[in-house]
MDAnalysis code that builds the backbone (N, CA, C; Angstrom):
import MDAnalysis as mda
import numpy as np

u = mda.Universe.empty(474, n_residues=158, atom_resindex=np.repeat(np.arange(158), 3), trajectory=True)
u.add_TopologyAttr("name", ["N", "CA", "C"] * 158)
u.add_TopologyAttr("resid", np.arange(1, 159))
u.add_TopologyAttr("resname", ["UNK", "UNK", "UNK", "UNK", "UNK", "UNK", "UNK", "UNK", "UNK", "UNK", "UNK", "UNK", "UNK", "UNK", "UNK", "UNK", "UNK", "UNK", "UNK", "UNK", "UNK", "UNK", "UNK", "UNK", "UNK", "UNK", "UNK", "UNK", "UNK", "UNK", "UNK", "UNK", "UNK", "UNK", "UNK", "UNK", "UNK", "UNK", "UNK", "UNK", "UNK", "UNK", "UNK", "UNK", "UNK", "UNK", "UNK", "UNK", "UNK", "UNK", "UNK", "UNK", "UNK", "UNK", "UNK", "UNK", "UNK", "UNK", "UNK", "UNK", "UNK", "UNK", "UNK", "UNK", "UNK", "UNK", "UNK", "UNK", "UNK", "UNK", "UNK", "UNK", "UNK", "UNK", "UNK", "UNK", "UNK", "UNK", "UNK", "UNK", "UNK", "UNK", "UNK", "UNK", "UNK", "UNK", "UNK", "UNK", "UNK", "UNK", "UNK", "UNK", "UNK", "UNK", "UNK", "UNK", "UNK", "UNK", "UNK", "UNK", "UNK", "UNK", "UNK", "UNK", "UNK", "UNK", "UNK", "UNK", "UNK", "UNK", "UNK", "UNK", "UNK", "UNK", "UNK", "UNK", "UNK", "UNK", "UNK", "UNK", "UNK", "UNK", "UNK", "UNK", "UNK", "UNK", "UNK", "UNK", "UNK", "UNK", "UNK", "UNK", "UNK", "UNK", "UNK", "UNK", "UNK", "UNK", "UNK", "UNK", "UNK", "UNK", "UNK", "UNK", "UNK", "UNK", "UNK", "UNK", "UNK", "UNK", "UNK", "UNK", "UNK", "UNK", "UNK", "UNK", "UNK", "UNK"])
u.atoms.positions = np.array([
    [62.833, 108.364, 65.140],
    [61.973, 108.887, 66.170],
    [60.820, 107.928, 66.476],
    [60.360, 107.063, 64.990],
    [59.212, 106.408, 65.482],
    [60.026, 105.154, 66.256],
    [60.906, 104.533, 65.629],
    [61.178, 104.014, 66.696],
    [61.601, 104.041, 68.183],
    [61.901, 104.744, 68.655],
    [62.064, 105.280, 70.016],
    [60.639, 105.281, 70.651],
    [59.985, 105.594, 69.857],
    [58.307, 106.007, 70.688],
    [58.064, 104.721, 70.795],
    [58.672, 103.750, 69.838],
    [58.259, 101.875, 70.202],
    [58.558, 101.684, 70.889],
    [59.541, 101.444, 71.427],
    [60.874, 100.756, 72.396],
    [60.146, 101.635, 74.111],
    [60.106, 102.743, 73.445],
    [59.326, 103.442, 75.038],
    [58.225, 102.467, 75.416],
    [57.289, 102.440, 74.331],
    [56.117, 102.080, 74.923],
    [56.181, 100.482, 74.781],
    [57.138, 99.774, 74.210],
    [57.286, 98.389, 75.133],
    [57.585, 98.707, 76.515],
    [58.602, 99.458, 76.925],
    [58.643, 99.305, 78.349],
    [58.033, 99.713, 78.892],
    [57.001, 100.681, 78.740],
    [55.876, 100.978, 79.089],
    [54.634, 99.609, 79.653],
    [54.842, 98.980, 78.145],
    [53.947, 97.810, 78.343],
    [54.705, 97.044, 79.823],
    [56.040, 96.665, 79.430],
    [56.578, 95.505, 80.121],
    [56.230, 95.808, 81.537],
    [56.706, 97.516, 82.456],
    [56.056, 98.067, 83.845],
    [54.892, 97.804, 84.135],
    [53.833, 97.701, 83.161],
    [52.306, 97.321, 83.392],
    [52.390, 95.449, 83.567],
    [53.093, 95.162, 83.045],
    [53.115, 93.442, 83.236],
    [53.686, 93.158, 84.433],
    [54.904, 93.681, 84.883],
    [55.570, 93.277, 85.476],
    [54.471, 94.075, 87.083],
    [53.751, 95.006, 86.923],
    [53.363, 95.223, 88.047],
    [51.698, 94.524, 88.200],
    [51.880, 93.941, 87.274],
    [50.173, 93.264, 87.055],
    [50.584, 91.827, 87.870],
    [51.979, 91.214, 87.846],
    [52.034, 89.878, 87.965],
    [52.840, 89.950, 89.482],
    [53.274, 91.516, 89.879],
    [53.772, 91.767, 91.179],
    [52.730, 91.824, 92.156],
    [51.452, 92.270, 91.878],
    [50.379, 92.517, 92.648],
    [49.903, 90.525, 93.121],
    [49.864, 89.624, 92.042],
    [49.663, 88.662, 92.363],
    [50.832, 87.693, 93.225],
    [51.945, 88.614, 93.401],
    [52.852, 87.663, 94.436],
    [52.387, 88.959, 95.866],
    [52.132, 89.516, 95.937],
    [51.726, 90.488, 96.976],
    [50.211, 90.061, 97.771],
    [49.757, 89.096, 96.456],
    [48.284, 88.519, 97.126],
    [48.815, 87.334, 98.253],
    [50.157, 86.470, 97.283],
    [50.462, 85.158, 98.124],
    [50.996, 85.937, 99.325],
    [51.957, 86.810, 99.511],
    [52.205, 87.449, 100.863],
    [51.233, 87.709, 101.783],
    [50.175, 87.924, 101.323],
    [49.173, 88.471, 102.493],
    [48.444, 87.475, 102.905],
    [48.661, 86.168, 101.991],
    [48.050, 84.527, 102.112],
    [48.945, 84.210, 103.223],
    [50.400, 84.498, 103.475],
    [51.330, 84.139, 104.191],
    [51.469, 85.086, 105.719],
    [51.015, 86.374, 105.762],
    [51.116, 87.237, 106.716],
    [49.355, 86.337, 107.704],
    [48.489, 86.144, 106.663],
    [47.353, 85.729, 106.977],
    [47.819, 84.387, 108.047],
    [48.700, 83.523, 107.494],
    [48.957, 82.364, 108.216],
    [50.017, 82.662, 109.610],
    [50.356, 83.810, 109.631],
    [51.238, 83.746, 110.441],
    [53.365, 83.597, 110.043],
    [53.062, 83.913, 108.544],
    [54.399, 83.586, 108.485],
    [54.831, 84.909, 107.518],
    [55.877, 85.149, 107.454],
    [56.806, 86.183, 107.364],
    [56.493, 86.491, 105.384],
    [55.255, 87.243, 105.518],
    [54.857, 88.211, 104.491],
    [55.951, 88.144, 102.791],
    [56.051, 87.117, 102.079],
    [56.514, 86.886, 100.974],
    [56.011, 86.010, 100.449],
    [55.686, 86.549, 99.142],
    [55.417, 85.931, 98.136],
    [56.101, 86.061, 96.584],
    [55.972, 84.810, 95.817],
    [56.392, 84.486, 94.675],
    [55.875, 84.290, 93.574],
    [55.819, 84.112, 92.308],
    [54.975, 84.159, 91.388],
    [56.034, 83.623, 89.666],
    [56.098, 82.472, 89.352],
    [56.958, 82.298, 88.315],
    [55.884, 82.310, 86.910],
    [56.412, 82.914, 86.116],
    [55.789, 83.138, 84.561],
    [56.639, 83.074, 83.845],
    [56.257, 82.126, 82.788],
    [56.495, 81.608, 81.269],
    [56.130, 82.446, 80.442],
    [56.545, 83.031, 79.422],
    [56.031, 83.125, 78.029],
    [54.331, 84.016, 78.265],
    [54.067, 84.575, 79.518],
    [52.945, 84.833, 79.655],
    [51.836, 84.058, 80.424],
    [52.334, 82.672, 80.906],
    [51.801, 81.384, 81.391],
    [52.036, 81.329, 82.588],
    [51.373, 81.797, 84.051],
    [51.671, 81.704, 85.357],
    [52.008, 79.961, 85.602],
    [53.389, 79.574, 85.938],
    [53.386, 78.552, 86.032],
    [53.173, 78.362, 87.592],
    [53.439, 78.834, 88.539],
    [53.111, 78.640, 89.639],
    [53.152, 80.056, 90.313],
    [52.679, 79.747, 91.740],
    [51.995, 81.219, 92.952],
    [52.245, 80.026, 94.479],
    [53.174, 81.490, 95.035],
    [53.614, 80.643, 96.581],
    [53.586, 81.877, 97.308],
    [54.340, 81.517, 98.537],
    [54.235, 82.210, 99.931],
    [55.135, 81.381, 101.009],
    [55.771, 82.193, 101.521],
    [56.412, 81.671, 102.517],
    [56.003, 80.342, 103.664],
    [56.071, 79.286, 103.767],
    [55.806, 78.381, 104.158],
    [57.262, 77.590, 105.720],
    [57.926, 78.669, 105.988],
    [58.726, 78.141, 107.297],
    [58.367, 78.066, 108.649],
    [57.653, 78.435, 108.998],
    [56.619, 78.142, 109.895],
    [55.875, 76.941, 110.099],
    [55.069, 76.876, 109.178],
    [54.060, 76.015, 108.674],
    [54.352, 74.163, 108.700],
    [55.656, 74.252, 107.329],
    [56.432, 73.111, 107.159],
    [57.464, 73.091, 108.378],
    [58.053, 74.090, 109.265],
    [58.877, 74.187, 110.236],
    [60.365, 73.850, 109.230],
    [60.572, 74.329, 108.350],
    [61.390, 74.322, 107.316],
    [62.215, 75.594, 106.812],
    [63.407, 75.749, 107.188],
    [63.908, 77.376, 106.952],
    [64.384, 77.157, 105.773],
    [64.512, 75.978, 104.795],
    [64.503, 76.741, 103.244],
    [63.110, 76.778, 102.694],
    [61.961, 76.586, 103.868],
    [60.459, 76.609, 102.522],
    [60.043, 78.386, 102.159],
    [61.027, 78.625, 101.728],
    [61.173, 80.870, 101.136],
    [59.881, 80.532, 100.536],
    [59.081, 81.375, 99.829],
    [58.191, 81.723, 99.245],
    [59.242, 81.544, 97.388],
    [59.956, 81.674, 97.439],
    [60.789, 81.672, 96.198],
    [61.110, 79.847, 95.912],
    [61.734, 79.428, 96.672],
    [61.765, 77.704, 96.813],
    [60.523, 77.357, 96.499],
    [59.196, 77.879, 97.006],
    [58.340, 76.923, 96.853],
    [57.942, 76.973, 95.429],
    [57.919, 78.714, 94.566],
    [57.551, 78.518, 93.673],
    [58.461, 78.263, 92.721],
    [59.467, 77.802, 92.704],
    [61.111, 77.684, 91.373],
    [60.149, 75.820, 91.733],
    [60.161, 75.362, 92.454],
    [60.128, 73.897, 92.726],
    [58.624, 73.437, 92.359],
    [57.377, 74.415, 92.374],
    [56.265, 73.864, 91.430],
    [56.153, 74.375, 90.328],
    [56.766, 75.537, 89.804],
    [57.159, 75.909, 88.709],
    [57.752, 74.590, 87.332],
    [59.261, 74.198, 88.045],
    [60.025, 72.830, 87.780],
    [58.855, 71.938, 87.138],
    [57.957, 71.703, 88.282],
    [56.988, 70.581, 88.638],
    [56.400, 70.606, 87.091],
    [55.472, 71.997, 87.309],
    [54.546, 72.145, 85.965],
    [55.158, 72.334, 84.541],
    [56.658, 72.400, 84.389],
    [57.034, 72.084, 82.708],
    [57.598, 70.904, 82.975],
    [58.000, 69.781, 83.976],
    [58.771, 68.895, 83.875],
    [60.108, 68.752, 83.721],
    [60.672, 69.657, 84.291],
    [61.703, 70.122, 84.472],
    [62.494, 70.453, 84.943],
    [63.931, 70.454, 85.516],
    [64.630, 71.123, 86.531],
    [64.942, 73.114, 85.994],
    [65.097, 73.197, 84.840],
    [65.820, 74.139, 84.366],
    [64.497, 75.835, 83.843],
    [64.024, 76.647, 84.535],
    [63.305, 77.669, 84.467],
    [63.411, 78.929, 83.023],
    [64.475, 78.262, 82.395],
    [65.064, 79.502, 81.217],
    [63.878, 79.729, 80.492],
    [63.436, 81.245, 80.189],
    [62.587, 81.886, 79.538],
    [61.496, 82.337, 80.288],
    [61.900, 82.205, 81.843],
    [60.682, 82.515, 83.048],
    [61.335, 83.517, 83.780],
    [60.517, 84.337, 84.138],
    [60.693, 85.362, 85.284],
    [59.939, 84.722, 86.625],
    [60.877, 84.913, 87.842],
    [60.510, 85.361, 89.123],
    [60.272, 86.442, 89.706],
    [58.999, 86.249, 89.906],
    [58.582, 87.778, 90.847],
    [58.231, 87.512, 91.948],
    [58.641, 88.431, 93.037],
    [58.725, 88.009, 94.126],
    [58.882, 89.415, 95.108],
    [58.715, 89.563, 95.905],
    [57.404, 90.750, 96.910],
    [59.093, 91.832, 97.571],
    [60.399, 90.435, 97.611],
    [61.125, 91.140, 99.197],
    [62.140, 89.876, 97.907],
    [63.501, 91.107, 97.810],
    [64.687, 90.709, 97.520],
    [65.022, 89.397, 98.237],
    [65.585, 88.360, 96.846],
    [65.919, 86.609, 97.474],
    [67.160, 87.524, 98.085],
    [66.636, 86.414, 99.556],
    [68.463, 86.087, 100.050],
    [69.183, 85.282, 98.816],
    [70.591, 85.065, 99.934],
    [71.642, 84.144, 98.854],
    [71.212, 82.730, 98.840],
    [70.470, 82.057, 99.095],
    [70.181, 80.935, 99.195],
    [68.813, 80.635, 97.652],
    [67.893, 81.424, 97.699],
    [66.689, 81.614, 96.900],
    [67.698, 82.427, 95.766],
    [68.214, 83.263, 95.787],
    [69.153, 83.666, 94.678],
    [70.099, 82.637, 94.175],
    [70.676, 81.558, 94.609],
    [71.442, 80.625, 94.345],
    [70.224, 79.334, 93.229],
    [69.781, 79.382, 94.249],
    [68.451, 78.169, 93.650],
    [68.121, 78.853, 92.001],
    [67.617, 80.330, 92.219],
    [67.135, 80.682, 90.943],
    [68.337, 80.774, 89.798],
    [69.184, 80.992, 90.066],
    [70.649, 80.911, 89.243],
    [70.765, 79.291, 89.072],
    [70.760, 78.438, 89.591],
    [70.400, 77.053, 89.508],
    [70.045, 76.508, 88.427],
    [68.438, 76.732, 88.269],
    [67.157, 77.021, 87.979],
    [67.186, 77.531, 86.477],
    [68.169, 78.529, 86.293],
    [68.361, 79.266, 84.833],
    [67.483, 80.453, 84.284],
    [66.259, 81.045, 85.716],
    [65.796, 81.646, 85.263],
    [66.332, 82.725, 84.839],
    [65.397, 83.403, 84.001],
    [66.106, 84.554, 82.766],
    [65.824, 86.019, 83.308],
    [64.982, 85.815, 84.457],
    [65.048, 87.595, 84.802],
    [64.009, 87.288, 86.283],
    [64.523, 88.305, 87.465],
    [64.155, 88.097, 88.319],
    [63.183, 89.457, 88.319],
    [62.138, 90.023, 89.020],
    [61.390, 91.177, 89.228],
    [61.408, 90.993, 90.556],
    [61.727, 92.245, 91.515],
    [61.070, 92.166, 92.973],
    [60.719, 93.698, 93.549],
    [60.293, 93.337, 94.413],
    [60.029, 94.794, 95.129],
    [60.143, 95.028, 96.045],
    [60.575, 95.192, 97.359],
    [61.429, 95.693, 98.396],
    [62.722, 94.785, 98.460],
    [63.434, 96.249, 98.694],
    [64.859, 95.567, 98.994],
    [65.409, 95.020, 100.152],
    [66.460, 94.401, 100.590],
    [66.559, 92.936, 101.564],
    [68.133, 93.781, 102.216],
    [68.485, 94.561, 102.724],
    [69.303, 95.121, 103.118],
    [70.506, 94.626, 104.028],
    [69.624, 94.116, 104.908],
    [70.475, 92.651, 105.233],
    [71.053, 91.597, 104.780],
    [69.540, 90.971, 104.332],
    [70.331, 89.598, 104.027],
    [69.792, 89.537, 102.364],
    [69.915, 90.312, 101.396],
    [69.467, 90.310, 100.402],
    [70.828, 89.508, 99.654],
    [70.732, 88.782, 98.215],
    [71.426, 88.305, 97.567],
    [72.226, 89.412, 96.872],
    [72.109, 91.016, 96.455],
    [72.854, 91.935, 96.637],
    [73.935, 92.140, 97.181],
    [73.740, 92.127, 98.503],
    [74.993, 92.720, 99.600],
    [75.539, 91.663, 99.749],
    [74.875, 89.994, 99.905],
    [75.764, 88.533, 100.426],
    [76.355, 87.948, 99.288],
    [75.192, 87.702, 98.194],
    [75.675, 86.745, 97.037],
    [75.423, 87.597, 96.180],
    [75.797, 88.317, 95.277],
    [75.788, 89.277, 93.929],
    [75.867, 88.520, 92.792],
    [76.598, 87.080, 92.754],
    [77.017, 86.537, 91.500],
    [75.877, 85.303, 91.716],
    [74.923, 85.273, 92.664],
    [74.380, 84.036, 92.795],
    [73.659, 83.847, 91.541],
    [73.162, 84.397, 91.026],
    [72.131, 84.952, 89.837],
    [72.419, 84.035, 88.320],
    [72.013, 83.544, 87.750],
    [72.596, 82.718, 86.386],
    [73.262, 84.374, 85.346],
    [74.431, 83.756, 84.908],
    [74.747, 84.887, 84.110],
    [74.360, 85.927, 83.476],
    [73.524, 85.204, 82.532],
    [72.592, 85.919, 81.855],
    [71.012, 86.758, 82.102],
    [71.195, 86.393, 83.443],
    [69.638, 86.937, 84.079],
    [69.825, 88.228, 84.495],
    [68.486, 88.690, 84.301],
    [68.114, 90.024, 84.164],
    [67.653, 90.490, 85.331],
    [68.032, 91.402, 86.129],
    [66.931, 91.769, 87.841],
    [66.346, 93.096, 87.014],
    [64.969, 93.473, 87.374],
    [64.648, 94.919, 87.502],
    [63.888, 94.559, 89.347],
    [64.729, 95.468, 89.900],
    [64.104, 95.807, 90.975],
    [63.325, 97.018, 91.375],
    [62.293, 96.592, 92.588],
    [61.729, 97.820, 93.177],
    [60.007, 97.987, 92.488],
    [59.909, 97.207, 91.497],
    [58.739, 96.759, 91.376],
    [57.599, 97.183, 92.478],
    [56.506, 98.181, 92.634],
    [55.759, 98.353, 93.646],
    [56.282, 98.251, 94.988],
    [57.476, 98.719, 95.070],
    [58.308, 98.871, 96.477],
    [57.827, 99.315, 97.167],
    [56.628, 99.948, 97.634],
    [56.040, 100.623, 98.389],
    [55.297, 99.726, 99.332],
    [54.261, 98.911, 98.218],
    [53.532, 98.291, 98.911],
    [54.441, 96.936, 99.910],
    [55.019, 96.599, 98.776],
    [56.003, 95.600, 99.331],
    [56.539, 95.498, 100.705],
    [56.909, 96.655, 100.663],
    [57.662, 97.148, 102.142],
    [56.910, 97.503, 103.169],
    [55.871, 98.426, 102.698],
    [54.529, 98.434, 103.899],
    [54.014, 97.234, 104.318],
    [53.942, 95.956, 103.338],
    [53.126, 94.703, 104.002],
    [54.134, 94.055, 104.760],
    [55.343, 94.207, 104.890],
    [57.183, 93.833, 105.651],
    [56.798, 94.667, 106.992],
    [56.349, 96.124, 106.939],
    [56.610, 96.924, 107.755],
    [55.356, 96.528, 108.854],
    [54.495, 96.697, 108.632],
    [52.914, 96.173, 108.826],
    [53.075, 94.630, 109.973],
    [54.101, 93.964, 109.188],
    [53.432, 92.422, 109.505],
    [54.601, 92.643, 111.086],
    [56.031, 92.955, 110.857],
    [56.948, 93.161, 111.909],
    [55.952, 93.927, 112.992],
    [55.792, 95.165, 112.508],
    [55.227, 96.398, 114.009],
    [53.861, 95.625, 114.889],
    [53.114, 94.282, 114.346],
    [51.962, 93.516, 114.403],
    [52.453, 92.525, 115.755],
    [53.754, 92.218, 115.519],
    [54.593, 91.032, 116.193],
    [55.609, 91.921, 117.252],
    [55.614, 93.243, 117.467],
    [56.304, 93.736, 118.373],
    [55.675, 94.622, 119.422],
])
């Protein structure tokens, strides 16, 4: 029994982390809605160690792979010296397409976190296997907000 009350309240803990480090890819989105570009953000963590914080940049760079996910798997890379992400989570605001899902399967990261789902063009419905084997998704992470700052930034532009 006592153990069970552990194991709860790790995941207890882990929902408080994972929504502590979701709020900071929700900041880069609103850095990105701020600029004019399509409301996503990213956020890669180590071991507890924010290795990098992005935002959608296709606009900007005039670049349709600069995702908010590309930018941060690629300064992420940057800051261990590395091509390979294993033992890092991606968090990230709006389900990777198959392309940012491919990269992070790439990449080797070990568990993805996001929060609104991509219904369209999400790596779900297109690429399901894009993902490295062993990686972990919990989705839906603060889905609320996620989707309101998606919903917000579209109804702004129509």
């Amino acid at each position: 029994m006592w153990h069970q009350q552990t194991l709860r309240m790790t995941a207890e803990e882990q929902q408080k982390e994972d929504e502590r480090y979701m709020r900071l890819a929700l900041a880069e989105a609103a850095r990105a809605m701020q600029a004019g570009e399509i409301p996503v953000g990213a956020v890669v963590v180590c071991r507890g160690r924010i290795l990098s914080r992005a935002h959608n940049l296709t606009e900007t760079l005039r670049d349709v792979t600069a995702h908010a996910e590309m930018q941060a798997l690629t300064a992420a890379a940057n800051t261990l010296g590395g091509k390979y992400l294993t033992d890092c989570t991606l968090y990230v605001t709006v389900e990777p397409c198959a392309m940012c899902a491919g990269a992070t399967g790439w990449a080797q990261v070990s568990r993805v976190v996001y929060g609104a789902p991509d219904e369209k063009r999400g790596y779900t419905r297109l690429a399901p296997s894009a993902l490295h084997p062993r990686a972990t998704v919990t989705a839906g992470v603060l889905a609320e907000e996620c989707s309101r700052l998606m919903r917000d930034f579209f109804a702004a532009r129509r």
